[in-house]
Kinemage of the C-alpha trace (Angstrom):
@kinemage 1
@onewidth
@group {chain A} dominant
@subgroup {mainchain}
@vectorlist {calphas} color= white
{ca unk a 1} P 69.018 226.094 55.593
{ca unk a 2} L 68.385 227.125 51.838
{ca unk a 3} L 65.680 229.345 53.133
{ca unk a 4} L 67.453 231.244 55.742
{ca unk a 5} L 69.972 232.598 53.172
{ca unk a 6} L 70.232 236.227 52.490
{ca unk a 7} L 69.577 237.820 48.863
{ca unk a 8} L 73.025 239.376 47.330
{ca unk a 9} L 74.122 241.719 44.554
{ca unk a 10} L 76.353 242.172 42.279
{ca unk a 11} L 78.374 245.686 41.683
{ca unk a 12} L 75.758 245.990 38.552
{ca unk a 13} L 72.585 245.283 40.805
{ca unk a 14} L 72.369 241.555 39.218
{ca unk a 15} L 71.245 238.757 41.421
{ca unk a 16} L 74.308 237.071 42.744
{ca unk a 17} L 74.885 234.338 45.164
{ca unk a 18} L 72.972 234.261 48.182
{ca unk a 19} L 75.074 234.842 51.607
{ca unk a 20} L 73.950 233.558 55.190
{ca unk a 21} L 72.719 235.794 57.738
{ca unk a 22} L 75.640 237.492 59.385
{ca unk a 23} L 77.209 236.004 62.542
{ca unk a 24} L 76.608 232.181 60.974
{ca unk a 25} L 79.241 230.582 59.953
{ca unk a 26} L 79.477 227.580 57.192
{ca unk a 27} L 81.751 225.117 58.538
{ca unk a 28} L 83.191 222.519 56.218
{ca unk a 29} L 84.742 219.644 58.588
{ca unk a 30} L 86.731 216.893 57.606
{ca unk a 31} L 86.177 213.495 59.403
{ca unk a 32} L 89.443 211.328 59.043
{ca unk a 33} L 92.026 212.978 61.722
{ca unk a 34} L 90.225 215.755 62.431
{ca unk a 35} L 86.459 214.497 64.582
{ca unk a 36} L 88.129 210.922 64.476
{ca unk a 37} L 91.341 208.519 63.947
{ca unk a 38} L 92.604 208.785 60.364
{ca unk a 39} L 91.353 205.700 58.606
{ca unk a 40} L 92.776 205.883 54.831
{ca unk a 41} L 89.909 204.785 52.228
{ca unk a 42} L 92.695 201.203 51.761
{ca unk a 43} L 90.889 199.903 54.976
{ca unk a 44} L 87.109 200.960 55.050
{ca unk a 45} L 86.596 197.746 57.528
{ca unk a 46} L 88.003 200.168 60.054
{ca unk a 47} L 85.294 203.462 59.593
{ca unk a 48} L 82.675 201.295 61.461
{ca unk a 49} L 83.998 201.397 64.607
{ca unk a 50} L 86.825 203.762 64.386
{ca unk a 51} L 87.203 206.261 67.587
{ca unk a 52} L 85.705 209.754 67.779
{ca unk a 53} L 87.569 213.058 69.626
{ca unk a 54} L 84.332 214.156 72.483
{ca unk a 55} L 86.113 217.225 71.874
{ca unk a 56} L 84.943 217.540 68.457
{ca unk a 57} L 81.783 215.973 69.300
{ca unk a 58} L 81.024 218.843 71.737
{ca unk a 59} L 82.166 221.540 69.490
{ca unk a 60} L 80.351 220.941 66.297
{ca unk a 61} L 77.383 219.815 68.062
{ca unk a 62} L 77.440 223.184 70.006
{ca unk a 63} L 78.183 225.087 66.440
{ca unk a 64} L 75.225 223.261 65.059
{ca unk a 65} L 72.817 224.395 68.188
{ca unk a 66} L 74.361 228.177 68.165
{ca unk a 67} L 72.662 228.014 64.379
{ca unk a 68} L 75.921 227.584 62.559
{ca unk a 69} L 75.870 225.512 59.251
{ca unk a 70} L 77.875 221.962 60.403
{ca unk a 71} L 78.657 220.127 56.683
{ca unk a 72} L 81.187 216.952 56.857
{ca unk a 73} L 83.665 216.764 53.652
{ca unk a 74} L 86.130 214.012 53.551
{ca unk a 75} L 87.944 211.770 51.224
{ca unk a 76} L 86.049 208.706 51.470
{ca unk a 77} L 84.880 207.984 47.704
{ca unk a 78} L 81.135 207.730 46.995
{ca unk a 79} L 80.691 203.964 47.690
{ca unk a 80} L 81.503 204.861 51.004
{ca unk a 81} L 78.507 207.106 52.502
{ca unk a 82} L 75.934 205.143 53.571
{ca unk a 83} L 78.471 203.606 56.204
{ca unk a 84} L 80.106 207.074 56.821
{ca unk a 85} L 76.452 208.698 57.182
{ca unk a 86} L 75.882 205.423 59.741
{ca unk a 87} L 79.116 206.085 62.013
{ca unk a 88} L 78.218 210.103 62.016
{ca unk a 89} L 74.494 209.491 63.197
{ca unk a 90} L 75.863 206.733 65.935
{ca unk a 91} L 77.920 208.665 67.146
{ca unk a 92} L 75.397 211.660 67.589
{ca unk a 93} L 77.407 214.375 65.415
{ca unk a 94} L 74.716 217.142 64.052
{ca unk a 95} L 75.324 218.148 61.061
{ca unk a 96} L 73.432 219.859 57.668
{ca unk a 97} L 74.990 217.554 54.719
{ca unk a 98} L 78.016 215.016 54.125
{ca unk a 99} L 80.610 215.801 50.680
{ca unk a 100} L 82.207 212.742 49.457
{ca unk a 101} L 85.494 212.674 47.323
{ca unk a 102} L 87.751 215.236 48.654
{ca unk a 103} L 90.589 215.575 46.368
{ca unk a 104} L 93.122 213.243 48.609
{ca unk a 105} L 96.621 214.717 49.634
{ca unk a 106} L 96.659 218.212 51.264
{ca unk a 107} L 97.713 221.051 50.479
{ca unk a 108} L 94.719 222.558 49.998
{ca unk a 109} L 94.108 225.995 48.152
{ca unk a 110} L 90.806 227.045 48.224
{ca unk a 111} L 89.589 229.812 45.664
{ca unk a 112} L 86.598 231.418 46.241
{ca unk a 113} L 84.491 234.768 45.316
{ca unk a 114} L 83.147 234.371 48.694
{ca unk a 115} L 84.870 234.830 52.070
{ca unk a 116} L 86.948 231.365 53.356
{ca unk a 117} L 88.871 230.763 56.587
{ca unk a 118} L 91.199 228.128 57.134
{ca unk a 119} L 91.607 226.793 60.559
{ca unk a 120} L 93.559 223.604 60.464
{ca unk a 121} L 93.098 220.863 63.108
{ca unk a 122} L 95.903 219.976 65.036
{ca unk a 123} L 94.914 217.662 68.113
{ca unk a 124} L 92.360 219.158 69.921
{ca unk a 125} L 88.494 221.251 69.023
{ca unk a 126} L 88.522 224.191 70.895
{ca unk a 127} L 86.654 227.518 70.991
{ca unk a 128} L 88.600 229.319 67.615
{ca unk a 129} L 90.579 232.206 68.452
{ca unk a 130} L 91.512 235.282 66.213
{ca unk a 131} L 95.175 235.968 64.965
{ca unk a 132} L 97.399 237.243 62.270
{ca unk a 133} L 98.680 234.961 59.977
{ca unk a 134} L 100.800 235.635 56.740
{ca unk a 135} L 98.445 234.753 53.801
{ca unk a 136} L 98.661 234.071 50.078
{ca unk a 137} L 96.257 236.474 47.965
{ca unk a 138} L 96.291 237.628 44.564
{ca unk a 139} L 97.782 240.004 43.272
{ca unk a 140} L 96.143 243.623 43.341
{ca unk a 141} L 98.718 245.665 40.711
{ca unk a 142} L 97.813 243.705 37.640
């Protein structure tokens, strides 16, 4: 995917991050409660076997053929990849690259130079729909 990335300037004409073609998305999924049952890191016995939503099968697999970037992110600490990679590729989800160690808890705030888009899961993958949503940003008159 490194390749298909799009050269970007700064306001100064300096060489700054690189942006993906437009029209492709990055998507940054998590895995526990949102493609499958929430297994907590306390009972990794459990992320072997534990259920995935088709739903969310379908859709990232779909977002991952329409050329979309499909990158997993979850909690789950380091030790626990090679069995999280394992339970991704049995279960036939698609996807460009795993991120271990999520900070745990919620309430997340992401800052960014770059554009981000929150969509949070609640029950069921779907095609995403637009709409207008109160938002925190900073402040402008400073």
């Amino acid at each position: 995917m490194e390749n298909n990335l799009n050269k970007a300037q700064d306001e100064y004409g300096r060489l700054a991050s690189p942006v993906l073609p437009e029209g492709v998305k990055n998507y940054l999924i998590d895995i526990d409660g949102t493609i499958c049952e929430d297994v907590p890191n306390e009972e990794p016995e459990r992320m072997k076997d534990c259920a995935h939503y088709p739903d969310a099968l379908d859709t990232c697999n779909r977002w991952y053929d329409e050329g979309h970037v499909i990158t997993f992110f979850t909690s789950r600490t380091e030790d626990l990849r090679e069995i999280t990679e394992a339970w991704l590729q049995s279960r036939g989800f698609k996807h460009h690259g795993l991120l271990m160690n999520k900070p745990r808890g919620g309430n997340y705030h992401w800052i960014d130079n770059h554009m981000v888009k929150a969509t949070r899961y609640e029950g069921r993958f779907t095609d995403l729909v637009k709409v207008t949503k109160s938002i925190e940003v900073f402040r402008e008159d400073l």
